[in-house]
C-alpha positions in Angstrom: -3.8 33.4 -14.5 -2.1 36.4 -14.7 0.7 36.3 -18.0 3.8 38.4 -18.1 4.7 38.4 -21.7 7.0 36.6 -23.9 9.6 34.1 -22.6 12.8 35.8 -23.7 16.1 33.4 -24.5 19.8 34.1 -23.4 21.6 35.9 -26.3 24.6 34.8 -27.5 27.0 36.9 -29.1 28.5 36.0 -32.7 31.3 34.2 -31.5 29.5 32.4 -29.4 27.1 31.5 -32.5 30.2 30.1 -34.2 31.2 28.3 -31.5 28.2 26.1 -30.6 28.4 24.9 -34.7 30.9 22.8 -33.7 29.4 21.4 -30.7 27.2 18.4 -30.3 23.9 18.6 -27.9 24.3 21.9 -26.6 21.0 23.3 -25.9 20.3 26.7 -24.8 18.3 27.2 -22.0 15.5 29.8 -22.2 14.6 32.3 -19.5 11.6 31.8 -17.9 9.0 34.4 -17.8 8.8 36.1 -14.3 5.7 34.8 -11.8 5.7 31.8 -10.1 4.7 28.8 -12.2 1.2 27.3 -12.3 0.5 29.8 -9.4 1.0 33.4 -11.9 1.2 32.0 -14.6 1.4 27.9 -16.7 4.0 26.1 -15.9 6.4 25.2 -18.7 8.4 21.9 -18.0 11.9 22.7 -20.3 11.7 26.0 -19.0 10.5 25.8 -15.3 11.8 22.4 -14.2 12.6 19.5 -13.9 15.3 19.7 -16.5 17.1 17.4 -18.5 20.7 17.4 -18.3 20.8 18.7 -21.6 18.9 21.8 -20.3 21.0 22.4 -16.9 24.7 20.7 -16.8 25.4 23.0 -13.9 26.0 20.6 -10.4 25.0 23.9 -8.4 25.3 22.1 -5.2 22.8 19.3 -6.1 23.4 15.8 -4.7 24.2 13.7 -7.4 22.3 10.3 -7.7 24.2 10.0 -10.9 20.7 9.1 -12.9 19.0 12.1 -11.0 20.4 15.5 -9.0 18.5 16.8 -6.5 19.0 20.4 -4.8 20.4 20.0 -0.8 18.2 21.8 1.2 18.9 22.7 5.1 17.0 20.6 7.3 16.0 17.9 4.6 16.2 14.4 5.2 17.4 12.1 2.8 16.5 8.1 2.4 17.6 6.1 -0.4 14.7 3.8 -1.3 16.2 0.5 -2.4 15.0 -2.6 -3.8 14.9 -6.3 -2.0 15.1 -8.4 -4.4 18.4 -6.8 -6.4 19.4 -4.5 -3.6 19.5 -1.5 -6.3 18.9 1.9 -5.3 15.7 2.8 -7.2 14.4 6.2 -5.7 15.1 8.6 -3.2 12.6 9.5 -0.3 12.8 13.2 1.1 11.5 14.4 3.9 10.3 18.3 4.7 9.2 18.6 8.0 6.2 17.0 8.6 5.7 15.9 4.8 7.8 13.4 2.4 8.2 13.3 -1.2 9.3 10.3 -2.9 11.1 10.5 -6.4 11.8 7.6 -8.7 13.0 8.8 -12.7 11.6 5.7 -15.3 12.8 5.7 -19.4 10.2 6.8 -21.6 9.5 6.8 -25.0 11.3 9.4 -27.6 8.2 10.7 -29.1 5.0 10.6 -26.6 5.0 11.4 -22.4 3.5 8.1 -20.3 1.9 9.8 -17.6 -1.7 9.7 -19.2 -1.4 5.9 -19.3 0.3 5.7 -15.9 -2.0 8.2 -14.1 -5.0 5.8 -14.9 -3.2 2.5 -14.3 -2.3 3.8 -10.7 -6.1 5.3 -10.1 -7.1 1.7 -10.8 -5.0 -0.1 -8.6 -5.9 2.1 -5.8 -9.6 2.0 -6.1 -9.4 -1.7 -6.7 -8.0 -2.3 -3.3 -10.1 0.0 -1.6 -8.9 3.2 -1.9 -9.8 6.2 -3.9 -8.5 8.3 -6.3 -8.8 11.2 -8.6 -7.3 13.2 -11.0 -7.2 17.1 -11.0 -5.6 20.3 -12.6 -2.4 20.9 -10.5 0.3 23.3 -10.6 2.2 21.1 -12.5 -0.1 19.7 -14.9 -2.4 16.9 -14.3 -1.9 15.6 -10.8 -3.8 12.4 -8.9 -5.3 13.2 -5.3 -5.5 9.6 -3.4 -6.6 8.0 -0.5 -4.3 4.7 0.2 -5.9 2.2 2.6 -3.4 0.7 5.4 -3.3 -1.1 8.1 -3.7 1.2 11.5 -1.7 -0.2 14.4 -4.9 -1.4 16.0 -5.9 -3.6 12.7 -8.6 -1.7 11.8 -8.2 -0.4 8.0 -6.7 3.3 7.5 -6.5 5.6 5.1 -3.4 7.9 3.8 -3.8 10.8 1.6 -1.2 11.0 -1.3 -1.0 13.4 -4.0 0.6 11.6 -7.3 3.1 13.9 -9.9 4.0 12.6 -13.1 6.2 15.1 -15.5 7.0 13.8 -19.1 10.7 14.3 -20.2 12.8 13.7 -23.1 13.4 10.4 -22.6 12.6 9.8 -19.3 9.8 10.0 -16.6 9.3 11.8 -13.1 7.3 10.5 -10.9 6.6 12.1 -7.5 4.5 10.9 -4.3 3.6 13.6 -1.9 2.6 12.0 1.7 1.5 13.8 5.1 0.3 17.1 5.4 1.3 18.5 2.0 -0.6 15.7 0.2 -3.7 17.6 0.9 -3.2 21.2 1.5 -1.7 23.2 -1.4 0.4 26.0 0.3 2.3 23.1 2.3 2.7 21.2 -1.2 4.0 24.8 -2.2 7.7 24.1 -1.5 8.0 20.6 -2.4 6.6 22.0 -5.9 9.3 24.5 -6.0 12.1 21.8 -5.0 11.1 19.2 -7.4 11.3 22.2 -10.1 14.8 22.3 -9.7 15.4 18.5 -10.0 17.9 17.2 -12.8 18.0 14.2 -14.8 20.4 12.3 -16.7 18.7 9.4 -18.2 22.1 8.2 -20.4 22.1 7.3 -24.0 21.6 3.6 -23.4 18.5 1.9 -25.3 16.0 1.6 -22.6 12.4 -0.3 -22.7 9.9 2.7 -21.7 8.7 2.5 -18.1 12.2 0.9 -17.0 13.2 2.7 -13.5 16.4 4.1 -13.8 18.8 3.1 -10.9 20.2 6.1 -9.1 24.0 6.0 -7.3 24.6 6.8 -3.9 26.6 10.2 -3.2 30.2 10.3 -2.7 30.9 9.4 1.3 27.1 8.4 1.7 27.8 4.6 2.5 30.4 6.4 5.4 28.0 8.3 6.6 25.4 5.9 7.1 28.0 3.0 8.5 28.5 6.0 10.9 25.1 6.4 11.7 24.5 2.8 12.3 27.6 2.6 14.8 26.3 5.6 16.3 22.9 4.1 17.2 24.5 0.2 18.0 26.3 2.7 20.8 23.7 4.5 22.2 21.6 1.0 22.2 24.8 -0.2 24.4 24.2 2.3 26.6 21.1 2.4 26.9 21.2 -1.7 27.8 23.8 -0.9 30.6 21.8 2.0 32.4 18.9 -0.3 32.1 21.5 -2.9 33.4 23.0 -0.9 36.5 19.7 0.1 37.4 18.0 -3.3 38.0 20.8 -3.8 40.0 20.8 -1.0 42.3 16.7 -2.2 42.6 17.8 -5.8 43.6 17.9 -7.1 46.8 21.4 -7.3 48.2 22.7 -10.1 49.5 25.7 -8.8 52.2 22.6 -6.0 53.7 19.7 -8.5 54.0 21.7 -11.9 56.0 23.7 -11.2 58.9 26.5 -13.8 60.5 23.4 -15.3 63.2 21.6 -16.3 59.8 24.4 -17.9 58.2 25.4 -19.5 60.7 22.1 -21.5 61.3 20.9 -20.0 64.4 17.2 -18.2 64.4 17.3 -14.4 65.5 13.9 -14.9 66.2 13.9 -18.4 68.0 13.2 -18.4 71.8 15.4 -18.6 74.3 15.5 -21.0 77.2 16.3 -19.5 80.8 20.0 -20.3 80.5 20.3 -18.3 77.4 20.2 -20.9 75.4 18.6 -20.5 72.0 16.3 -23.5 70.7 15.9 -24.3 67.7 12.1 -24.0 66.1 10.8 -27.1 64.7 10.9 -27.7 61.2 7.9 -26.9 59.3 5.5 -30.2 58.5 6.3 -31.2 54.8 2.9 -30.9 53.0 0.4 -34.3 52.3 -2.6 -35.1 50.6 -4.5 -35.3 53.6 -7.6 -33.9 54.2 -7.9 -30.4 55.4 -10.4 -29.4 58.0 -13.2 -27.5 56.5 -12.5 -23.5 56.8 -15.2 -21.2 59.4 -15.6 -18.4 57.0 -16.4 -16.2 59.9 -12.8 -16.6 61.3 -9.7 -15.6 59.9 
């Protein structure tokens, strides 16, 4: 990998100095070196991304999950992920075209990262029930490249690739799961990479027991939006039931076009006539019986 030199760090002036002696938690962000990270050069977490909050108070027109701010990105689609049991929101899946990234923030210990430990429990769950999994030199650091087995709408057993992320933080734990195209070809995963670089958390100073996922709070006017949403598609369900409604009709039979007034009133169109014009009536058809048929010539019809 090609390196560019020393990371340089923002220069304050002496004021400056003076004033941050008086300030609590104020950390000073270095600048990172130029090249693209784990591409030109290694990436760098406190310098590259994600950041702690510590490291980048700045909203700059992230959504924020209160827990975790994420950039907004034209043409991205958003799902909270939330959790049966205590209806929490506990992740956030994104979707890039074609690809999806699913982001969940756990507490971590103060002194060591969890993601050896976690990348191996995860490789053994997946190859326990079937699947496969292994772990290689990403851009990010260590990454996991999977196959999940599933359920293909046929029955027969499938298999999904996932790539796995997991980036240590002061504190607190990423973890990142890559799906459809991206989780096997790297210049698709290229972007996601880039996004999740620019990812924020704020893990809160409350004691936390490591490996504890952090609930994440939905943006302001993102309950609205989805109660709009869910009206919107009730309506177009409406509709759709009335076209599919109005249609059958127009396909029935009508009533007024297939009787006339001869019909109603009781008299045969078809019946014969006697020579004075009179019509007579057909005979009633004989009411079935359990008689005996006469055997059937197959060679008349």
């Amino acid at each position: 990998m090609a390196l560019f030199g020393r990371r340089k760090t923002n220069r304050l002036s002496d004021e400056e100095l003076l004033d941050l002696e008086d300030r609590d938690e104020v950390v000073v962000r270095p600048e990172p070196a130029e090249g693209e990270p784990g591409v030109d050069r290694d990436w760098v977490r406190d310098e590259d991304g994600p950041y702690d909050i510590t490291e980048w108070r700045e909203l700059d027109g992230r959504i924020d999950l209160g827990a975790m701010r994420i950039p907004s990105v034209k043409g991205m689609q958003m799902r909270l992920d939330i959790e049966q049991n205590s209806g929490r929101v506990i992740g956030t899946t994104l979707g890039f075209g074609a690809s999806q990234a699913q982001i969940q923030v756990f507490a971590a210990p103060r002194t060591e990262g969890i993601w050896d430990e976690l990348r191996a429990e995860i490789a053994r769950g997946l190859v326990d029930s079937g699947g496969a999994a292994e772990t290689v030199e990403g851009r990010m650091g260590k990454e996991l490249r999977a196959r999940m087995p599933g359920r293909a709408p046929d029955g027969r057993v499938a298999y999904q690739p996932a790539r796995f992320l997991g980036i240590d933080g002061p504190r607190w734990f990423l973890r990142v799961v890559i799906g459809g195209p991206a989780a096997t070809d790297d210049n698709q995963a290229r972007g996601i990479l880039a996004y999740v670089r620019r990812v924020v958390v704020d893990r809160g100073d409350e004691p936390r027991p490591p490996r504890e996922v952090l609930t994440l709070t939905p943006p302001k006017g993102f309950a609205e939006a989805v109660a709009k949403e869910a009206e919107a598609r009730r309506e177009q369900q409406e509709q759709k039931r009335r076209a599919a409604a109005a249609d059958a009709v127009r396909r029935a039979p009508s009533a007024a076009g297939s009787t006339d007034a001869t019909s109603v009133a009781g008299v045969d169109i078809g019946a014969p006539q006697g020579s004075d014009g009179s019509v007579r009536h057909r005979a009633p058809e004989p009411s079935p019986t359990d008689a005996p048929k006469a055997p059937r010539n197959p060679d008349f019809t």
